[in-house]
C-alpha positions in Angstrom: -11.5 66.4 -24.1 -12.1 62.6 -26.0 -8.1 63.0 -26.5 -7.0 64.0 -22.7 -9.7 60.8 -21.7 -7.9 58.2 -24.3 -4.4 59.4 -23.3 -5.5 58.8 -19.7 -6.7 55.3 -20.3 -3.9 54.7 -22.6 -1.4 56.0 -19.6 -3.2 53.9 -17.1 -3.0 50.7 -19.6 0.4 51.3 -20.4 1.1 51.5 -16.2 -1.2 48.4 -15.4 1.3 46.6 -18.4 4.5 47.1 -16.6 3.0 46.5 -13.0 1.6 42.9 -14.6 5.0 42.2 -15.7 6.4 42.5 -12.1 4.3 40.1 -10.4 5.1 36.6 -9.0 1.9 35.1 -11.1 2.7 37.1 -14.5 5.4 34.5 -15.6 2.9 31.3 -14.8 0.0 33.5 -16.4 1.8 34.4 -19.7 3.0 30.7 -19.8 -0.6 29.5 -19.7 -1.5 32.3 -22.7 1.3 31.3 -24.8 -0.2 27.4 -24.5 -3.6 28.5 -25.6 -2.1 30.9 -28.7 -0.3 27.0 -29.7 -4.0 25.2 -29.1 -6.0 24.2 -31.9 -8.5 26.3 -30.6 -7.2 29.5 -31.6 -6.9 29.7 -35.3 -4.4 32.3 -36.7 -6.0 33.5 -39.3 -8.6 35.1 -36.3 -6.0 35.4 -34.0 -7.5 38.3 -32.3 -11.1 36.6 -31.9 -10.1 33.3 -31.0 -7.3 34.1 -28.1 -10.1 36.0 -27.2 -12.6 33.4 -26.8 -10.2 30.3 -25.6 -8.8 32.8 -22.7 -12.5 32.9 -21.6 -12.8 29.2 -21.4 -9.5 28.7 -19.8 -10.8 31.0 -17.1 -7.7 32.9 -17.7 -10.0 36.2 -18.4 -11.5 36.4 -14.7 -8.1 35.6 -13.1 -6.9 39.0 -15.2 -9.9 40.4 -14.7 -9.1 40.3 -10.3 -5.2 40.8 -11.3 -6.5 44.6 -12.3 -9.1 44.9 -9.9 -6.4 44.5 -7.1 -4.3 46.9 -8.9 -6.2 49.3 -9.8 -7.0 49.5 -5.9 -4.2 49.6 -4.1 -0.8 49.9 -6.3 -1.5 52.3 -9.2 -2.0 55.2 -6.7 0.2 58.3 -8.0 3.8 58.2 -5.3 5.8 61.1 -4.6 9.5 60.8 -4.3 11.7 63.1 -2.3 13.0 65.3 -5.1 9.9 66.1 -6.0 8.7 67.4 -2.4 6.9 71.3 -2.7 8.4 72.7 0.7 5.4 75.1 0.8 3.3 72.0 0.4 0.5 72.8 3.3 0.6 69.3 4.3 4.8 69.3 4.2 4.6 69.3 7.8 2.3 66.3 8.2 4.4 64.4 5.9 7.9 65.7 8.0 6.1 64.4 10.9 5.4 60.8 9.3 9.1 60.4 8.6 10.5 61.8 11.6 7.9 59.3 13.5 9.4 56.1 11.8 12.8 57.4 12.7 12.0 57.8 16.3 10.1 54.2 16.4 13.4 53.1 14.4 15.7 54.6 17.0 13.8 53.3 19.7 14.3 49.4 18.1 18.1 50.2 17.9 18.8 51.6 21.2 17.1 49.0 22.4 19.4 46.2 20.7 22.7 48.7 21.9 21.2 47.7 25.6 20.4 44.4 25.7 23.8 44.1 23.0 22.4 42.5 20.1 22.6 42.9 16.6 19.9 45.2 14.9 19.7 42.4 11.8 19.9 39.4 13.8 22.8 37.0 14.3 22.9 33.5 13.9 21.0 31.1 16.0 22.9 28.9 17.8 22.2 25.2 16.9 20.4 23.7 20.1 18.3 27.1 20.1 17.7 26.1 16.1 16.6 22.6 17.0 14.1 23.5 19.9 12.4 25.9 17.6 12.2 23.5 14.8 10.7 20.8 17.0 8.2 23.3 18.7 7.2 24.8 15.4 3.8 23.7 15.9 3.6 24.2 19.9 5.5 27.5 20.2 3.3 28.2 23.5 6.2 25.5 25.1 8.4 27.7 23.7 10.6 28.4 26.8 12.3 31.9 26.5 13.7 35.0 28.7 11.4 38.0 28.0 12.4 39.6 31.3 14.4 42.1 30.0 12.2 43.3 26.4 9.2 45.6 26.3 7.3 46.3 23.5 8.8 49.6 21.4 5.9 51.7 21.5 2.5 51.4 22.1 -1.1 53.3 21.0 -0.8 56.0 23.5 2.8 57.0 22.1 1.2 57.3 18.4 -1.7 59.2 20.4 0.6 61.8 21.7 2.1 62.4 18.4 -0.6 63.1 16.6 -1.9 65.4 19.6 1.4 67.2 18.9 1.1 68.2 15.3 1.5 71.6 14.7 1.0 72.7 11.1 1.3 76.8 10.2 -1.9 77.8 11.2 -2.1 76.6 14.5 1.1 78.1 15.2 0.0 81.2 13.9 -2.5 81.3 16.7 -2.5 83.5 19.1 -3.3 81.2 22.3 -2.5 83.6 24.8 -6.0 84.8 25.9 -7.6 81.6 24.4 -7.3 77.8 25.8 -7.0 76.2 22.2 -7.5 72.2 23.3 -4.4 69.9 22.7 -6.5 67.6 20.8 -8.0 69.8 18.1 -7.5 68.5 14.4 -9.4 71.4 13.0 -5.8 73.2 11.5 -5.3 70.4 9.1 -6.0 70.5 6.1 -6.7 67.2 4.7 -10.0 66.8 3.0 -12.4 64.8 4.7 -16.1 63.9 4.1 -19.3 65.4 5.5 -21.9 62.9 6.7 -23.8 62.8 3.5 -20.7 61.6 1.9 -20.0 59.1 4.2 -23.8 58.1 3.7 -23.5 57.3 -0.1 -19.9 56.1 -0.2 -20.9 53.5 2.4 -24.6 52.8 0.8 -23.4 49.3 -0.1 -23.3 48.5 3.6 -27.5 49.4 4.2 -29.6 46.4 4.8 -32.0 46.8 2.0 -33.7 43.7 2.2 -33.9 41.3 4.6 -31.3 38.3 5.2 -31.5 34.9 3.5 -32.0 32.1 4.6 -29.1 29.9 5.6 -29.4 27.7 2.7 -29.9 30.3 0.2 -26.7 31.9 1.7 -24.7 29.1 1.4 -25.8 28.8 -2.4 -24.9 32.1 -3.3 -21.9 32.1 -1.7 -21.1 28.3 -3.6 -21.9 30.1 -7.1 -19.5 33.6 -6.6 -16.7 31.3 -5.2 -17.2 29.1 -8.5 -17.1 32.7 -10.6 -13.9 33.4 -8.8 -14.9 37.2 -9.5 -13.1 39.2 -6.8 -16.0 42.3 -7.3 -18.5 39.8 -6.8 -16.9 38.3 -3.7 -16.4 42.1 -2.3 -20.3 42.6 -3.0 -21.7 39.2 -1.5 -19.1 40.5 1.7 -20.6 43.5 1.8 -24.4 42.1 2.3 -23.4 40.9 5.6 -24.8 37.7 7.2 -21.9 35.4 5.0 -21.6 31.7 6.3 -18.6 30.6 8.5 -17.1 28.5 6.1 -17.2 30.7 2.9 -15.7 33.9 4.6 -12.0 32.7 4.3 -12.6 31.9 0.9 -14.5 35.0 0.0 -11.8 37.7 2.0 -8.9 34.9 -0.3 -10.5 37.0 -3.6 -11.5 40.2 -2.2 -7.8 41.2 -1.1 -5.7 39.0 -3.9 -4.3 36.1 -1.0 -5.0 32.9 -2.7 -2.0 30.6 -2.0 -0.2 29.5 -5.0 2.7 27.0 -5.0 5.3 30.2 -5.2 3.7 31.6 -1.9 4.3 28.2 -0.7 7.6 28.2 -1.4 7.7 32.1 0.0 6.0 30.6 3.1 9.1 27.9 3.6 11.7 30.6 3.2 10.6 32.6 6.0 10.0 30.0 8.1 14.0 29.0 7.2 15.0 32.3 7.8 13.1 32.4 11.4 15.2 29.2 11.8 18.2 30.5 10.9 18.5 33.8 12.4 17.7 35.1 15.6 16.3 38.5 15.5 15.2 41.0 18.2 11.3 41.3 16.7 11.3 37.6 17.7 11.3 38.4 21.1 9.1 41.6 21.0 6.4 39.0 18.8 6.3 36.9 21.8 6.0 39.4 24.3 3.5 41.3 22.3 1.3 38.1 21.8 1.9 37.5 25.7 0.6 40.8 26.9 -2.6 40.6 24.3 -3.9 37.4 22.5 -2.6 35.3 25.4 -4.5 36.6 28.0 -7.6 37.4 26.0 -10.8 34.4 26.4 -11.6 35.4 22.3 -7.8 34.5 21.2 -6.1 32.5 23.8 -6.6 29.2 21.7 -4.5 30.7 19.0 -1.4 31.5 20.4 0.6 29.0 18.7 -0.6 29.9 15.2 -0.1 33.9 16.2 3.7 33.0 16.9 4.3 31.5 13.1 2.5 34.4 11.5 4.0 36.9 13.2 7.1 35.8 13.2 7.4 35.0 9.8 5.7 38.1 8.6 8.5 40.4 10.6 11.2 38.6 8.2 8.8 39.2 5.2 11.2 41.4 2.7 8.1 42.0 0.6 5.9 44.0 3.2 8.5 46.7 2.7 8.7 46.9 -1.0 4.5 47.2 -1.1 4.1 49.8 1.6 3.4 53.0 0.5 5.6 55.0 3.1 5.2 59.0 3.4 8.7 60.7 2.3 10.0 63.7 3.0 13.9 64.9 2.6 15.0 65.3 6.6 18.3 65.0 7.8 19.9 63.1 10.4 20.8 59.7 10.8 19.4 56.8 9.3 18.6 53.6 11.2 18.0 50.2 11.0 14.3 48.6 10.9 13.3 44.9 10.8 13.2 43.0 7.0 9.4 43.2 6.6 10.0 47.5 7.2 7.5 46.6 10.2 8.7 47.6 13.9 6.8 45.2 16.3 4.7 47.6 18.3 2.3 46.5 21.7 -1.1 45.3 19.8 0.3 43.8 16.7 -0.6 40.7 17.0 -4.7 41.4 17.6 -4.8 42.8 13.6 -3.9 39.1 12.8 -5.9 37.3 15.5 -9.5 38.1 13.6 -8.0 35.9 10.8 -7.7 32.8 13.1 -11.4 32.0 12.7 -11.4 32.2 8.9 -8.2 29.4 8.1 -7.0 25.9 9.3 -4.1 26.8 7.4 -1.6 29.0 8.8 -0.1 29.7 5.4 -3.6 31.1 4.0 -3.9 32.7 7.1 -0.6 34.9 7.0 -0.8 35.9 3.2 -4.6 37.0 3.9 -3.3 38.8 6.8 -0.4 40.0 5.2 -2.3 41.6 2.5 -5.0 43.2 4.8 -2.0 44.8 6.9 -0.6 46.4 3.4 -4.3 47.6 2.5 -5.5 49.1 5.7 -3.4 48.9 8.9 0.2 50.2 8.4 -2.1 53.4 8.1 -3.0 53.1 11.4 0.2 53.1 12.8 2.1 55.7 10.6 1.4 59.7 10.3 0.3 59.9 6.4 -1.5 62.1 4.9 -3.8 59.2 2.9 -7.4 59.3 3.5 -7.6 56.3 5.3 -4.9 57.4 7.8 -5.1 57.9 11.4 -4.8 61.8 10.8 -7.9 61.7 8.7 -9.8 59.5 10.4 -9.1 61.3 13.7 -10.0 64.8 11.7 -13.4 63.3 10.1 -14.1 62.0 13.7 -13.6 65.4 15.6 -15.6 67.1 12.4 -18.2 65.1 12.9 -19.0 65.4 16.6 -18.4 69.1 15.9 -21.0 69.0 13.4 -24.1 66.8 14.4 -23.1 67.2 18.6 -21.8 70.6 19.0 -22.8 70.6 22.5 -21.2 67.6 23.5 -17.9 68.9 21.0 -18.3 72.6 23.3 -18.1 70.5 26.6 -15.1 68.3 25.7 -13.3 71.6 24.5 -13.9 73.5 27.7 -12.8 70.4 29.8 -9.7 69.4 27.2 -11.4 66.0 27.1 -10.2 64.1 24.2 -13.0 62.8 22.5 
């Protein structure tokens, strides 16, 4: 058993290695180690000791220390590619239905550039469209542009339907003649979900066990974790609720990996360029979007412009699509064209990224905390999947719930086909 647990860790090592080695900060990282190992600080008869020790000053340790937290969380999940698909997988069909939903939302984006004859990768802007952009950077409220003819690809109610039209085996197998089986029933999937006692102790960081602080004392303890630079400790200070204004930016910077650095910068600069450069069909659908939501909401209005760089930079954002974690599934049929970032502007976009105003001046800080929150949690919410934090599972553990702890109400929905 000791060897299957050390071949485990050493497999998991081995993995967190080569996923160090990809990283944009692994090059500036290893240059920093490779000064200390030349410092007189490290002596090379203790090489082993002394590294040790002078990473610890350096604060190099804790900056590792939040490069595997992050990791560990998000990226070292196990995949599965297509070849290695079980066809009698019971979830198979859920996973047929996540691809076939990205082709539809996919096809949707190119038909729509066959009608209104533009090019599903963008074509050049033209030079007095380049200039006004430029100069409006800043102000792209005054942004004067023809939306007359664009409407946003799909919206909430179009995932909605989809996931009210999942049919896996057993509810096929059903026989519904004599019995009304509700269109909105998750009950035939079978994707493990947890009870209420579950939820209670996986969320028992979130009860108010004593009582809040007092402003000052907040503000020191938030001063002292930001100082530590420890993500965990950031997530946990988070997690206690009641965090000052001007510390959450800061704080959400560690817990999700988004602190600027002068490459991100320089990532930041070539997306704006490219925005310059190229004009794409998502740029219209980000300014309608933001038009029919943030604009015309009293909580967001104010933060239109910034909206506009975000979102437009994020849909050229090559990254986003290398860091999803897409469902696959071998189907045929043709293949089409999505937007760089992998992300098809859809109606409501824009209101993940507006919370995120309130936390940054900065624009820049702003889209890579955004960014990083999108890859984490939303894209789950706007693809079928078959991850726990999906919009299948979270409608399943919802309906199990109700079932559960209201059955009466759960009875009356059923008999009236009311979604819940």
């Amino acid at each position: 058993m000791e060897e299957l647990q050390d071949a485990s860790i050493h497999h998991t090592a081995a993995k967190l290695i080569n996923t160090i080695k990809t990283l944009k900060n692994y090059e500036p990282l290893y240059e920093n180690v490779q000064k200390l190992v030349c410092s007189p600080s490290v002596d090379r008869n203790d090489m082993c000791n002394t590294l040790e020790e002078a990473i610890k000053n350096a604060g190099l340790e804790t900056e590792i220390r939040n490069i595997i937290f992050h990791l560990v969380r998000s990226k070292l999940k196990p995949e599965e590619k297509p070849s290695q698909i079980n066809i009698n997988d019971p979830l198979a069909y859920l996973k047929r239905a996540g691809v076939q939903w990205d082709r539809r939302v996919r096809k949707s984006l190119n038909a729509m550039c066959s009608e209104l004859k533009m090019a599903s990768q963008g074509q050049p802007r033209i030079s007095t469209d380049r200039d006004e952009l430029l100069s409006k950077w800043d102000e792209l409220s005054n942004y004067t542009i023809d939306l007359a003819n664009y409407r946003p690809v799909y919206a909430p109610k179009d995932i909605l339907d989809v996931l009210l039209s999942l049919k896996g085996p057993t509810k096929a197998a059903e026989n519904t003649e004599f019995v009304q089986v509700p269109k909105w029933e998750f009950s035939h999937i079978s994707l493990p979900v947890k009870n209420l006692f579950e939820l209670r102790n996986h969320y028992s960081d979130l009860l108010r066990t004593e009582s809040y602080a007092g402003s000052s004392d907040m503000n020191l303890q938030c001063q002292r974790v930001l100082e530590s630079k420890h993500a965990p400790l950031c997530q946990h200070l988070l997690r206690k609720g009641n965090t000052p204004a001007p510390y959450r930016g800061a704080l959400w910077s560690f817990v999700l990996g988004s602190h600027v650095n002068s490459f991100d910068i320089e990532h930041w600069n070539r997306l704006k360029a490219n925005v310059l450069a190229t004009d794409h069909i998502v740029d219209k659908l980000v300014f309608k979007d933001i038009q029919l939501t943030a604009s015309n909401d009293d909580q967001y209005f104010v933060f239109e412009d910034v909206l506009y760089q975000v979102l437009l930079c994020f849909s050229r954002d090559t990254e986003i699509a290398q860091m999803i974690q897409f469902e696959h599934y071998p189907i045929k049929g043709k293949s089409y064209e999505a937007p760089p970032s992998g992300v098809v502007p859809f109606h409501g976009i824009c209101m993940f990224a507006a919370p995120f105003c309130y936390l940054f001046d900065s624009p820049i800080n702003l889209y890579f905390t955004f960014r990083a929150f999108y890859i984490r949690y939303c894209h789950r919410l706007t693809t079928i999947n078959t991850h726990p934090q999906g919009i299948v599972s979270i409608c399943l553990l919802f309906e199990k719930l109700l079932q559960t702890h209201e059955p009466q109400l759960w009875s009356h929905f059923r008999e009236l086909q009311i979604q819940p």
